[in-house]
C-alpha positions in Angstrom: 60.6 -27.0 -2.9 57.8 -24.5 -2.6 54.6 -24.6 -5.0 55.6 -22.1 -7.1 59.6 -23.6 -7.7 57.6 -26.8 -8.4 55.8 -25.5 -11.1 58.8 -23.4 -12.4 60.9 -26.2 -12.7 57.7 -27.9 -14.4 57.6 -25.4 -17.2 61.2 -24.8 -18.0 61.5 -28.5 -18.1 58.7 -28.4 -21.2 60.5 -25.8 -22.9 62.8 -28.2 -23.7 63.1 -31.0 -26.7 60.5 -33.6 -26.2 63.4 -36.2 -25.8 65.1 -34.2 -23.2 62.2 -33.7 -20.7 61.0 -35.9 -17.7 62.0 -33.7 -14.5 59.3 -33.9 -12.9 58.7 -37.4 -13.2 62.0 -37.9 -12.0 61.7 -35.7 -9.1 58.3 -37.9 -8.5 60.1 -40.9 -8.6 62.7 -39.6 -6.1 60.3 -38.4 -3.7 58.3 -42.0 -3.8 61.5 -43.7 -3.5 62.1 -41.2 0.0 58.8 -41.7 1.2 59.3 -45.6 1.7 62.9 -45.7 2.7 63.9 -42.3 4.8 60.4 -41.1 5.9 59.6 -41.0 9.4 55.6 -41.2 9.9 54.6 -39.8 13.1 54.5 -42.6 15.9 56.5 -45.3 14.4 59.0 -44.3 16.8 61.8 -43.2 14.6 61.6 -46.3 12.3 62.1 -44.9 8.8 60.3 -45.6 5.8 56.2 -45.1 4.8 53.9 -48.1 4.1 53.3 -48.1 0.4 50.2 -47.4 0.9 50.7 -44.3 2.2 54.0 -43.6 0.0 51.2 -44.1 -3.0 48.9 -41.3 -1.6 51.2 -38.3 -1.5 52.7 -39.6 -4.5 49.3 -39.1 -6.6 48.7 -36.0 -4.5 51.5 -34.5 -6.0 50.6 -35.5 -9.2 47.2 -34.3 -9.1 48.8 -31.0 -8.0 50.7 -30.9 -11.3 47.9 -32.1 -13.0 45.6 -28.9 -11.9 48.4 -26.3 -12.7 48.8 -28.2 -16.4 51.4 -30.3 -16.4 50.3 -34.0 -17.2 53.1 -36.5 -15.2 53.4 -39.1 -17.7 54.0 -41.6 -15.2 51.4 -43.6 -13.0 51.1 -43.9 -9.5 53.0 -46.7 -7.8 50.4 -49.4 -6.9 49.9 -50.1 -3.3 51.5 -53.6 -2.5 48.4 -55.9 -1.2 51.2 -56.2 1.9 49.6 -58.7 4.4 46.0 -58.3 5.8 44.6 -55.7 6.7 41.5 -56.9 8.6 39.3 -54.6 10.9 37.5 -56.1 14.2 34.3 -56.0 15.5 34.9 -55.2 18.9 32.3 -56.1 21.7 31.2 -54.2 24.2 33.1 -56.7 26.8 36.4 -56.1 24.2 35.7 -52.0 24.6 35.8 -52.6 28.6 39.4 -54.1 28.2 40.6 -50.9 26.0 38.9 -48.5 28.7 40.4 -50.4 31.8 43.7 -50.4 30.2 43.5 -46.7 28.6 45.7 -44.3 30.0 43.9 -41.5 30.7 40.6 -40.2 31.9 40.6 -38.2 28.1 41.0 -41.6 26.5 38.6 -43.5 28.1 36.0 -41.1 27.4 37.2 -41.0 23.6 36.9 -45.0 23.7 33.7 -44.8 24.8 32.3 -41.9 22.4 33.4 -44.0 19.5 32.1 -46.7 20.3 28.7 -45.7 22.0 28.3 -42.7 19.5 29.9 -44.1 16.2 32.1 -40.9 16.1 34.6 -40.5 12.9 38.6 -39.7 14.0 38.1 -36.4 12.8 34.7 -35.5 14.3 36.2 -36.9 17.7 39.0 -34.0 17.2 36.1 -31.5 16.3 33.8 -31.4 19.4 33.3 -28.6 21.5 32.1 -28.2 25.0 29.3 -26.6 23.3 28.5 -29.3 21.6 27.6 -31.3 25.6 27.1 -28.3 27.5 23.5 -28.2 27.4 23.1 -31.9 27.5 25.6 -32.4 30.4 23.9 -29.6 32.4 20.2 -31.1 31.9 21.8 -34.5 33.2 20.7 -36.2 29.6 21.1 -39.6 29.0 21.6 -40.5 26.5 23.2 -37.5 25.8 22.3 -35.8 22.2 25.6 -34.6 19.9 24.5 -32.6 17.5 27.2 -32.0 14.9 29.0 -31.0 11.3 31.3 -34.3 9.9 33.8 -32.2 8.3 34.9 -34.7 5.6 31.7 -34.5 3.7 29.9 -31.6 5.4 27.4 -33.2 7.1 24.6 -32.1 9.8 23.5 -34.6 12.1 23.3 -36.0 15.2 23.8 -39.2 17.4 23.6 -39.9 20.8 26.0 -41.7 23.7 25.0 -43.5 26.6 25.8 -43.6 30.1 29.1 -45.3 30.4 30.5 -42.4 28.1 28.9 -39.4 29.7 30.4 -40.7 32.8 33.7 -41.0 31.3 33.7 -37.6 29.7 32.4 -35.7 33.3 35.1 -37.4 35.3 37.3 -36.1 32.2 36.0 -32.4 32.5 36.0 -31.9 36.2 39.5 -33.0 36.0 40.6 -30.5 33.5 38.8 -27.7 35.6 39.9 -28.6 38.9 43.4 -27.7 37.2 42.0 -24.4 36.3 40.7 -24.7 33.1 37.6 -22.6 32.4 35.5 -24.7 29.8 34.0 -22.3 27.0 31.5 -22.9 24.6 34.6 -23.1 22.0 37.1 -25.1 24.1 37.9 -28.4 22.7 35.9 -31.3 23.9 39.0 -33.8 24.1 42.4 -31.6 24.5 46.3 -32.4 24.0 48.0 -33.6 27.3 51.2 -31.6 27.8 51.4 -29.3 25.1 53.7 -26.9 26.1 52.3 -24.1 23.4 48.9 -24.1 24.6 47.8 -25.9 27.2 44.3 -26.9 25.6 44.9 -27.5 22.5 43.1 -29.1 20.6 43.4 -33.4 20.1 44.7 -34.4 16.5 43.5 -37.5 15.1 47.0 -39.1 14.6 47.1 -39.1 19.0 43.9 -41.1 19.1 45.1 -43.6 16.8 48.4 -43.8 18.2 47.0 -43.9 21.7 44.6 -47.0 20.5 47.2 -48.6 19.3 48.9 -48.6 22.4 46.0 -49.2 24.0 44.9 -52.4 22.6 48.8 -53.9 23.0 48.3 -53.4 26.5 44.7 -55.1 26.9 46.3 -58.0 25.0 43.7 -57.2 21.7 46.4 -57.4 19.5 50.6 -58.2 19.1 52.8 -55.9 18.9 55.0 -58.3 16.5 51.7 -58.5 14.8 51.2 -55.0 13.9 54.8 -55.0 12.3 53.3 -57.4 9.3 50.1 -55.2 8.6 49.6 -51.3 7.1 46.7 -50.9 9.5 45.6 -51.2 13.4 43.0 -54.3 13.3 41.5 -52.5 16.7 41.9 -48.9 14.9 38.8 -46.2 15.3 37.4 -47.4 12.6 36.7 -50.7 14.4 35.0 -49.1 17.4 33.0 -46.9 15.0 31.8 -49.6 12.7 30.9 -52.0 15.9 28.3 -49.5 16.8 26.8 -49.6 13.3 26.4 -53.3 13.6 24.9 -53.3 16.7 22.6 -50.9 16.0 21.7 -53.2 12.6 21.4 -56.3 14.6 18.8 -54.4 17.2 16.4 -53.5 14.4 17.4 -50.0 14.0 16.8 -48.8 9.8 20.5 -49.2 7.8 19.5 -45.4 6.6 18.9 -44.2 10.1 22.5 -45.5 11.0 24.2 -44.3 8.0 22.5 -40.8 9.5 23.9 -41.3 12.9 27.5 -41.9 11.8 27.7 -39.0 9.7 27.1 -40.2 6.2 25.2 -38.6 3.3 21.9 -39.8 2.5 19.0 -38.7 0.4 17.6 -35.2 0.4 19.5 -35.2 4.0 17.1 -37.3 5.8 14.6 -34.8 5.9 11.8 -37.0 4.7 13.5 -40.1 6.0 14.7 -39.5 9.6 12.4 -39.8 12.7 12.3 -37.3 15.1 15.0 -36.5 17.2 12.9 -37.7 20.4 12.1 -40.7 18.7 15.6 -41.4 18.1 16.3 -41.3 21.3 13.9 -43.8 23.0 15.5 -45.7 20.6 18.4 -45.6 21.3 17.9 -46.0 24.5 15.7 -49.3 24.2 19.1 -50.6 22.2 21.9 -49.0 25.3 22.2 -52.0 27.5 23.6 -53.6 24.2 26.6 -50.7 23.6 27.3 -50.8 27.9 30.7 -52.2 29.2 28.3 -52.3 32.0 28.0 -55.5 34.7 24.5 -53.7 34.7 22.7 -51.1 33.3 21.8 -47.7 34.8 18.5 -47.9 34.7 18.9 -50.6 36.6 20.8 -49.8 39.0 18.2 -46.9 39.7 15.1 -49.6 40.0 16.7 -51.7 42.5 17.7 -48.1 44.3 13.8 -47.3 44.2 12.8 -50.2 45.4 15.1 -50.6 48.4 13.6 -47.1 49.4 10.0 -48.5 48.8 11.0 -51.7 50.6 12.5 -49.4 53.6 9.1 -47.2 53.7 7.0 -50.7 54.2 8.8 -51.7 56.9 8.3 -49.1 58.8 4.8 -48.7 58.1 4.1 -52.4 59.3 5.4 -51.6 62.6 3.6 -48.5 62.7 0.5 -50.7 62.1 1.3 -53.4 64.1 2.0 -51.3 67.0 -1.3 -49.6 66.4 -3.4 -53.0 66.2 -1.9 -53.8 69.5 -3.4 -50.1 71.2 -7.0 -51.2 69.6 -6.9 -54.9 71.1 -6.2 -53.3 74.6 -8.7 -50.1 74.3 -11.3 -52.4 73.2 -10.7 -54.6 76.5 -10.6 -51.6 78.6 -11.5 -48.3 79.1 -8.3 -45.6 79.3 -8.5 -42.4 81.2 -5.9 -39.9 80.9 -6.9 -37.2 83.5 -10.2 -35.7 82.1 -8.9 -37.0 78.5 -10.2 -39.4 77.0 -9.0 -41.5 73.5 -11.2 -41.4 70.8 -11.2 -44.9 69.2 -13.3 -43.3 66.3 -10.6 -41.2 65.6 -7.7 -43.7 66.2 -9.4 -46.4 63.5 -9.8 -43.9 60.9 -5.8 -43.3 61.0 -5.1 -46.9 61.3 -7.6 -47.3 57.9 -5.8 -44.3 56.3 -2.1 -46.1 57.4 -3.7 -49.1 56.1 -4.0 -47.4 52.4 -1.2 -46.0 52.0 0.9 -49.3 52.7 -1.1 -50.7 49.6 -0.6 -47.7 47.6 3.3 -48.3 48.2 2.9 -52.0 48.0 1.7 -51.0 44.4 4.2 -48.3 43.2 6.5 -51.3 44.3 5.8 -53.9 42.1 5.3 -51.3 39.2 8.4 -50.5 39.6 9.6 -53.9 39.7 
């Protein structure tokens, strides 16, 4: 039935004697009854039948719908059955590793990691634009600034991701260009694989959940016979997204500030109560090493890069010197004619002083950077 039969059969029905009415809680009732026996939700993989959870939702969205057009349903909505536990983890960063070694796809490890390094919402995942990196990705930022809308409760704000998710989403990019895509300002950030009615289109929340699902059966996270006593995925988005609040909690960052970073309303919208976007940041980045699936951080893998370099330049400057202490010993012992030139010690232990310098101005820089 369409809206408008809905409601046509509504009123006709209250037309008639009080004692003869009660279509449309009948029709309710039927469609409840539907929901948890015939219903196939999308990726149970043609099992039949709705949780009761989610059999109670539509039911009272249907009978809000009558509600609004004037029709109270003197019935209530079906209680949810308190059916097993539905418990949500808190994943570690060593936990995330196993879902992104054991994810599919380039797409889905970089989804993984935004949700867990950015504290990203289902829906605001599916949102993102290439816009919404470009600038970022182009400046080689890290971490890299989102700025964004959360739908649900139209919301501006911003967050940030680190390393191990920047990574994830370039490898993910240059793999969709080098099969021809040309990335917009408007093209989805995360994209449907195999959509045969447009190639890019864009990622819908019930294909991340589904793919976590999978995801964690496969990294050994949770049972598959387990998930077959519960409503919910204990290793669902949720979980990734709520891991990043607590670690950002237990590293000293403001509960407000977090509540700001994952999207949530708070007073006068931060505008008194929100430090600067640099600010958050540094932040941010002081807390990283803590959301990496990393053996080691970036930052420090670039240190002990610098320093090999710095190590490399000493060496050869001490057998530059030594070489050159070695000329001195024998010019002092003897005098050295080359034709009618002759060497200039002055000269020679001035560069061996300057040489000298510069070896302890690298020494220095060294151990700084240590």
């Amino acid at each position: 039935m369409n809206p408008k039969e809905i409601i046509d059969e509504a009123e006709e029905d209250r037309k008639k004697p009080r004692r003869e009415q009660g279509k449309p809680e009948q029709r309710l009732m039927e469609f409840y009854n539907w929901l948890i026996t015939e219903y196939e939700p999308v990726g149970k993989d043609g099992k039949k039948g709705a949780s009761k959870t989610l059999a109670s939702t539509y039911f009272g969205a249907i009978r809000s719908f009558y509600k609004r057009n004037g029709f109270l349903i003197n019935i209530k909505s079906p209680k949810a059955a308190p059916k097993k536990e539905n418990r949500k983890m808190t994943l570690t960063p060593k936990e995330v590793k196993l879902l992104v070694d054991h994810a599919p796809t380039l797409r889905d490890r970089a989804i993984i990691l935004f949700m867990f390094q950015g504290g990203f919402d289902v829906s605001t995942i599916c949102s993102l634009n290439y816009g919404d990196v470009k600038r970022g990705l182009e400046n080689d930022e890290v971490p890299l600034l989102v700025e964004v809308v959360r739908q649900k409760d139209e919301v501006e704000y911003f967050t940030f991701v680190g390393h191990d998710a920047v990574e994830a989403l370039k490898a993910y990019l240059n793999e969709r260009e080098s099969k021809g895509e040309k990335l917009t300002w408007n093209s989805p950030l995360f994209a449907k694989e195999g959509s045969k009615k447009l190639k890019y289109e864009r990622i819908r929340p019930h294909n991340i959940q589904n793919m976590l699902r999978r995801t964690a059966i496969k990294a050994g996270l949770i049972k598959e016979e387990d998930l077959e006593n519960i409503d919910l995925n204990p290793c669902r988005p949720h979980a990734l997204r709520a891991s990043f609040s607590t670690i950002l909690r237990l590293n000293g960052f403001d509960p407000l500030l977090v509540e700001f970073m994952m999207g949530h309303r708070i007073p006068y919208n931060g505008a008194y109560l929100i430090p600067p976007l640099e600010k958050v940041r540094q932040m941010y980045a002081e807390v990283e090493p803590q959301l990496s699936i990393s053996n080691r951080h970036p930052i420090e893998k670039k240190m002990e890069e610098k320093l090999k370099l710095y190590r490399e330049e000493l060496a050869n400057m001490e057998r530059e010197l030594k070489d050159l202490k070695r000329l001195v010993e024998i010019l002092v012992t003897s005098v050295v004619d080359i034709g009618e030139d002759r060497v200039d010690l002055t000269d020679l232990i001035e560069n061996i002083k300057q040489l000298t310098r510069k070896r302890e101005v690298v020494k220095i820089e060294s151990i700084e950077c240590y």
